[in-house]
N, C-alpha and C positions, 0 to 999 in steps of 0.2 A: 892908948888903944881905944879905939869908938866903941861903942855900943850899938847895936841891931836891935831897932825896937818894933816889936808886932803892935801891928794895927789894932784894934779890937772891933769887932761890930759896934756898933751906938745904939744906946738904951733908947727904950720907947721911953714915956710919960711915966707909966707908973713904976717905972726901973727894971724892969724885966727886959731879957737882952732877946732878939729878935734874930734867929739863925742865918748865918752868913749867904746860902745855900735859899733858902724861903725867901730873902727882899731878894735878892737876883732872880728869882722863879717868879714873882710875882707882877714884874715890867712885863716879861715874856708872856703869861698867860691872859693880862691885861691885852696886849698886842693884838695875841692872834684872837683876843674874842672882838675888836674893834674890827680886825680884818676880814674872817671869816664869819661871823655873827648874821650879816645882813644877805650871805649865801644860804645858812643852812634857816635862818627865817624866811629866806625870798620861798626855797623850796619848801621847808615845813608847811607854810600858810596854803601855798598851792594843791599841793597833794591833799592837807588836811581835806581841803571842799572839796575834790573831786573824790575823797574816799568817804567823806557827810553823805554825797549825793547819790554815790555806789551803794550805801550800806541804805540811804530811803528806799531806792528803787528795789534793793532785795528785800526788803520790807511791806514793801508793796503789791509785790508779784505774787506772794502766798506760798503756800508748799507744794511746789508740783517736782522737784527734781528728785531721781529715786532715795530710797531710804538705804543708801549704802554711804558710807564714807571716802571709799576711793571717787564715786561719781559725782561728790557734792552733796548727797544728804549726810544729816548727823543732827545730833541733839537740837544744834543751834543752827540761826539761818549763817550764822558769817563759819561756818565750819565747809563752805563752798572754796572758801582762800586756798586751804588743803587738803583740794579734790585734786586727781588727777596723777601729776606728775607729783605734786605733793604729795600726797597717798604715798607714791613709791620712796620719796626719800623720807618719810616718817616710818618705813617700814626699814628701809636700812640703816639710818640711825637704831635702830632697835635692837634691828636681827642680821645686821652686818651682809655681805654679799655673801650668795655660792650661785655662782657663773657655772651654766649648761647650758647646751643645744637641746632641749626638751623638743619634740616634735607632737604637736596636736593631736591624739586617735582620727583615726581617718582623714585627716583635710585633707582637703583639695584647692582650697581657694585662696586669697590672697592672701592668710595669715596662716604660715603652715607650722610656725613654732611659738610655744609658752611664753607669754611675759615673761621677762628675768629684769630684776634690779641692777644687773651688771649693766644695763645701757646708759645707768646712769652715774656721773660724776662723782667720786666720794668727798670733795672739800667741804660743799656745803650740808652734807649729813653728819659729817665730821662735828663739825661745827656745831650744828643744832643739837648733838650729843654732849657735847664737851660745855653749851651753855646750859642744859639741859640739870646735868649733874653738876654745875655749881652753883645755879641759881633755886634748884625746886621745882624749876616750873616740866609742868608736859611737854612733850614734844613738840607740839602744834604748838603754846606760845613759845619755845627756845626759837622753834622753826623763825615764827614771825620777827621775835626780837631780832636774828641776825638778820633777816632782809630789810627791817627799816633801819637799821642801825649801818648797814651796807648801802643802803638807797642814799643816807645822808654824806657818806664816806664818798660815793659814786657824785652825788652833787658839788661835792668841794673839787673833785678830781676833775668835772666836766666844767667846772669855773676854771681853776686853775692852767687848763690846756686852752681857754680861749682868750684866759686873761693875757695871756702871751701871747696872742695873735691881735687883738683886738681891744685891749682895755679893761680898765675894772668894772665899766658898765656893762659891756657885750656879757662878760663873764657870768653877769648877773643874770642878765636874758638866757641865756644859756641852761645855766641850771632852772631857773625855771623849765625853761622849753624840755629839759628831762622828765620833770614831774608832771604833763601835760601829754605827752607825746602817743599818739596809737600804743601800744600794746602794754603803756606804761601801770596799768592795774597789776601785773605780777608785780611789781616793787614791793609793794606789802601785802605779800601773799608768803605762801609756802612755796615757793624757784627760785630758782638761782637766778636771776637776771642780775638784783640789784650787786650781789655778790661780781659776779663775775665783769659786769661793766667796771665796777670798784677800781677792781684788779687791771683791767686793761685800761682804762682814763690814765689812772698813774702810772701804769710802765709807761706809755706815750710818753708823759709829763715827763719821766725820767728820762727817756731816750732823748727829751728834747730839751733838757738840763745836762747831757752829756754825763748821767750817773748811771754807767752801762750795769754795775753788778747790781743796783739797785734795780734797775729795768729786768735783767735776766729774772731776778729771780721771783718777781712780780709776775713775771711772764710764766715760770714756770708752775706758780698758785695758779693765775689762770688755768695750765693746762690741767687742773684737775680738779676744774670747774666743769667745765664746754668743751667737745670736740672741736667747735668751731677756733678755738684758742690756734688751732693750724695758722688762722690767718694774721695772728699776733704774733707768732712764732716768723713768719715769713718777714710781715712788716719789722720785727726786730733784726731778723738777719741785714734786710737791706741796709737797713738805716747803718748798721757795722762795716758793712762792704762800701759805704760812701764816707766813712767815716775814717776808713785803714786806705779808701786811694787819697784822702784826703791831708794825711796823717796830722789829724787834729789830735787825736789822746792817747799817744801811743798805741801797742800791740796788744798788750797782757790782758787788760780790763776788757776792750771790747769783744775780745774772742770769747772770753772767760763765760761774759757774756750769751754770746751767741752757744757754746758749750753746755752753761744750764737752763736755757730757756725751755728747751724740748724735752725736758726730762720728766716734767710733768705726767706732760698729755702721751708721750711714745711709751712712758715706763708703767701707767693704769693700764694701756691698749697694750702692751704686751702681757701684764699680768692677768688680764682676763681671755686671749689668746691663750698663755698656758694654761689654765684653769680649763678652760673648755677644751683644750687636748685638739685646738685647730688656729692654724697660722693665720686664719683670716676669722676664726670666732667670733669677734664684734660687731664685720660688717656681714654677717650673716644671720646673726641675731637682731637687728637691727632692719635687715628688710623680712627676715621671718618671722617673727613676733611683733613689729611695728609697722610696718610697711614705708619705711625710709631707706630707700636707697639713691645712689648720684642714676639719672636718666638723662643728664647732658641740657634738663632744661627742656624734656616731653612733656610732661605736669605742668609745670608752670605756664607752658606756653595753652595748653586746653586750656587752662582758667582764663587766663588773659581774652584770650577768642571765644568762649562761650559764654562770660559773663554781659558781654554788652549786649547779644544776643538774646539774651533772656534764657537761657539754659544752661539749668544745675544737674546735670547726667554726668559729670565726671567722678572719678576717686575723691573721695571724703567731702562731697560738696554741703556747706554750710553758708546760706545765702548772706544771713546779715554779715557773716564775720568777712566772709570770701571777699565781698563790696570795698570794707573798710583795708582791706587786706589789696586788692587792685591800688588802690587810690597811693597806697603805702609804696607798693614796687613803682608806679608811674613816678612817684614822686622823688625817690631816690637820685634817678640820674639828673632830676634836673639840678638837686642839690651838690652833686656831686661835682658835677661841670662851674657850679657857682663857686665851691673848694678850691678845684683848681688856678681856677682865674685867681685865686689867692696867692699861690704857688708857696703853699706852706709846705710843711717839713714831709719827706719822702712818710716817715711812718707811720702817718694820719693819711694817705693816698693809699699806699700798700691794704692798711688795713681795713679801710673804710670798702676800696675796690675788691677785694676777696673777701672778706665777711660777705658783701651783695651777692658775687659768684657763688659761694659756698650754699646761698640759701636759694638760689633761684635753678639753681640745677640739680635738686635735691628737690624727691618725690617724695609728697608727706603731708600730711593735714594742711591745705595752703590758707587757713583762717588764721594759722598759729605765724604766718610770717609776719604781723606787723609787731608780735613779742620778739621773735627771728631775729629783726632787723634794731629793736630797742636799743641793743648796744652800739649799734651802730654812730658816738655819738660826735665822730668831726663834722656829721653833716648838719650839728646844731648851729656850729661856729659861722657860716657866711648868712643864715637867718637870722644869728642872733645879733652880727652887727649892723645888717638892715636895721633891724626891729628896736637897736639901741638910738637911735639919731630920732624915735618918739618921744616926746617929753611924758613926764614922768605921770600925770592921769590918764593920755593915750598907753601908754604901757602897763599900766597896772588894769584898764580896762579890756585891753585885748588876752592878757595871760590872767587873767579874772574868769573871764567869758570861758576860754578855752580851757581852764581848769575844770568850771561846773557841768561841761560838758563831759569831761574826759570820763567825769562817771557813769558816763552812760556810754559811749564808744570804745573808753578806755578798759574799763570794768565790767559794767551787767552785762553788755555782747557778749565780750571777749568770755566771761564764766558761768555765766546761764543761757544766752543764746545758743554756744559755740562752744569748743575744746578747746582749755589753757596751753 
């Protein structure tokens, strides 16, 4: 009769046996830091200057923003990060939602209902609650932890989808051209941007890896990020509808798919519907309390035609942001057309083309579309593999440049000029 002899791990040096489990984990984590390392460096270094050069110039400008905290004033000058819209989700991380139609005494004018926190998203207050009470920290910095920590998550995800198109170099430009981009100062602020880019990069990535349940349910984090997630949710269906005439991966997974992706964003937007005791609740709080509602593309088209003109008479006209905000929508389709000519994956089209719809037919602060459009991020991929075929000084001098700048276009506009 043979014997069955086990293996044993092999001792180190000073005889101590070294866990079977730890040398197999330690190739692996070797790996991905060789693979991913020079991504989330390429970003870390970029953003770093542009947020040096944000945090000089708010240094510089003095104390003129009011002395409240929702508005940007607070103890500190960098307590401007979570003004605003941050304000609002440091208040529901706090004190949770209660969703009403509150109506103004008297209005009459544009704004005929209360602020309410239901307009906005629960993932990402979620979150800054949850890091909140594990880590100690306040609000504000849980807040900030999760969007830089998501901004880095969002740079591997915006590599990863163009390393597939394009190469490990493109990929690099890429994530750079994230940490650089018009409205990209919310990344390390108190918004959901960096979160919810995250979230949508890699459902893509997965959709375009053919790991549909991993996509769905990415998709469906998203939708309880951003309303905007609709257009991830569509871009997901298609890509499943070319995927079932195609019968590349069977039936179960893709539908299953397509089944949780909307469960998200449809299942917040009905629970705030019932809560306000109206079937249409959200979109009416939304243009009564915020003055955001779809106009077919009325708004956008004023700013476009009054800005060259030299007139700021429209709804929430904000000159410097408005500018950098024009330059953003012009620029879009030429990117988008450069996309195509790639003829990459249906889901990066889908999603890229309705995120632009969703935000250009929608009435609403138009300085805040070049943050709008931030996620938007397949239209990095056909620049970034221009901008890879630069040898490596020409390239580190142009996303150099356009980093030190970003703190002034990207950041002090966009948070002391302008509305986040």
């Amino acid at each position: 009769m043979s014997t069955i002899q086990l293996r044993r791990p092999p001792s180190t040096a000073s005889g101590s046996e070294v866990p079977y489990r730890k040398r197999e984990l330690r190739p692996r984590v070797r790996a991905a830091a060789v693979r991913y390392g020079p991504v989330l460096l390429t970003y870390g270094v970029l953003k770093l200057a542009g947020f040096a050069v944000f945090m000089y110039l708010l240094d510089s400008a003095g104390d003129f923003r009011k002395k409240n905290p929702r508005f940007g004033g607070g103890e500190h000058a960098w307590d401007v990060l979570a003004s605003w819209d941050g304000w609002w989700y440091q208040q529901i991380a706090e004190h949770g939602y209660d969703p009403a139609l509150e109506p103004v005494p008297g209005a009459k004018g544009l704004i005929t209902l209360e602020g309410n926190s239901a307009a906005f998203f629960p993932l990402y207050p979620t979150l800054m609650r949850l890091v909140s009470e594990c880590t100690g920290l306040g609000l504000y910095g849980a807040g900030m932890t999760v969007s830089v920590i998501a901004s880095f998550v969002a740079a591997l995800g915006v590599y990863a989808v163009t390393k597939r198109l394009g190469g490990h170099r493109a990929g690099l430009v890429a994530a750079g051209l994230w940490a650089v981009w018009p409205g990209s100062g919310t990344e390390w602020s108190g918004y959901s941007e960096s979160l919810y880019t995250a979230l949508a990069a890699w459902a893509c990535h997965a959709v375009m890896s053919r790991r549909w349940l991993t996509a769905g349910l990415l998709t469906c984090a998203a939708g309880l990020c951003r309303p905007t997630a609709v257009a991830l949710v569509a871009a997901l269906a298609v890509a499943v509808a070319l995927s079932l005439r195609r019968r590349e991966d069977g039936v179960r997974r893709p539908l299953a798919a397509v089944a949780i992706a909307p469960l998200g964003l449809f299942g917040y937007l009905a629970w705030v519907n019932y809560r306000m005791g109206d079937i249409n609740g959200y979109s009416k709080l939304q243009d009564g309390a915020w003055a955001h509602k779809f106009d077919w593309g009325v708004h956008t088209f004023n700013v476009l035609t009054s800005i060259p003109v030299g007139h700021f008479d429209y709804l929430f006209a904000m000159p410097f942001e408005d500018v950098i905000g024009v330059c953003v929508v012009l620029m879009v389709p030429v990117l988008t057309v450069l996309l195509l000519r790639m003829r990459p994956p249906a889901v990066l089209v889908v999603y890229t083309v309705l995120s632009y719809l969703m935000v250009m037919t929608t009435q609403q602060y138009f300085g805040n579309v070049s943050r709008y459009l931030l996620p938007l991020f397949p239209l990095f991929v056909p620049l970034a593999l221009a901008m890879s075929r630069l040898r490596w000084p020409s390239l580190a001098t142009v996303l150099g440049t356009a980093a030190l700048a970003s703190g002034s276009y990207a950041g002090y506009v966009l948070f002391i000029l302008g509305v986040p």
